[in-house]
N, C-alpha and C positions, 0 to 999 in steps of 0.2 A: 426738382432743381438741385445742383448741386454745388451747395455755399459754399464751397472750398475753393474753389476756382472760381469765382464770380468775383471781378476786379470791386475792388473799394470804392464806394460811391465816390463824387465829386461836388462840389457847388454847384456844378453844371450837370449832371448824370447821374441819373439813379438806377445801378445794373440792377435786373431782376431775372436774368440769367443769361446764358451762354449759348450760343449757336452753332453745333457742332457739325461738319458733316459728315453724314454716313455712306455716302457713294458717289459717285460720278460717271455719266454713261459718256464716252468719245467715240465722235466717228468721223469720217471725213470725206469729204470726196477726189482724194488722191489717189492712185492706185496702189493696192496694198494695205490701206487702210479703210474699204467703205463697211466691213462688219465694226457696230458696235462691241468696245469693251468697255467694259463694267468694272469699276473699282468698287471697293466695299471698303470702307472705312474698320481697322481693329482697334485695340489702344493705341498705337501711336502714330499719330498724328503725320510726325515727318517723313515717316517711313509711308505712307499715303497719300502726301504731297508731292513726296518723291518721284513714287512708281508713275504717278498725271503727270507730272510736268517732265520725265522723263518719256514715257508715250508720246506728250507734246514736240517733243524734240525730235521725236525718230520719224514724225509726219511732215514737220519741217525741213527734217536733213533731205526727206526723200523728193517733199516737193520743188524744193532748189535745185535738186537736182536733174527732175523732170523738166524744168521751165531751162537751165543750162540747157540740154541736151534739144532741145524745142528749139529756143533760138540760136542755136549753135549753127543750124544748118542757115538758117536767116542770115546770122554775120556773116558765112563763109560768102554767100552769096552777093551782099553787098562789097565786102570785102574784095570779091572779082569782079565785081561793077568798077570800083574803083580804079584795079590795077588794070582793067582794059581804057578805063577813058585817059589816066596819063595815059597811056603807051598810043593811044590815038591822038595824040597832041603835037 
């Protein structure tokens, strides 16, 4: 246990240590993303939050962009649904 970091008890909470973590596997089923990557936890912490929640992002950016491009052709479609039934009016 490492007392140095283990926050100061409370009336309500008695810490008996810290929960740290040492890795995180991501994977996802986007394309471009279905291999697992592996983060490894070093000292610091933020720099390790970072690299996950910036991974997280780059599977996000891609998949918005997959689901744009998906329905893209759907709106066009509807979108000429539209413009033939005015023009049939």
């Amino acid at each position: 246990m490492d007392s140095e970091r283990v926050p100061e008890d409370t009336a309500q909470c008695s810490y008996e240590a810290v929960n740290r973590r040492k890795s995180i596997s991501v994977y996802s089923k986007v394309p471009g993303f279905t291999d697992p990557t592996c983060f490894v936890s070093k000292e610091d912490s933020q720099d390790f939050d970072g690299r996950f929640v910036y991974k997280l992002l780059l599977i996000a950016r891609s998949a918005k962009r997959n689901m744009q491009h998906k329905f893209r052709l759907i709106e066009r479609k509807c979108g000429m649904c539209v413009t033939e039934q005015r023009r049939s009016r």
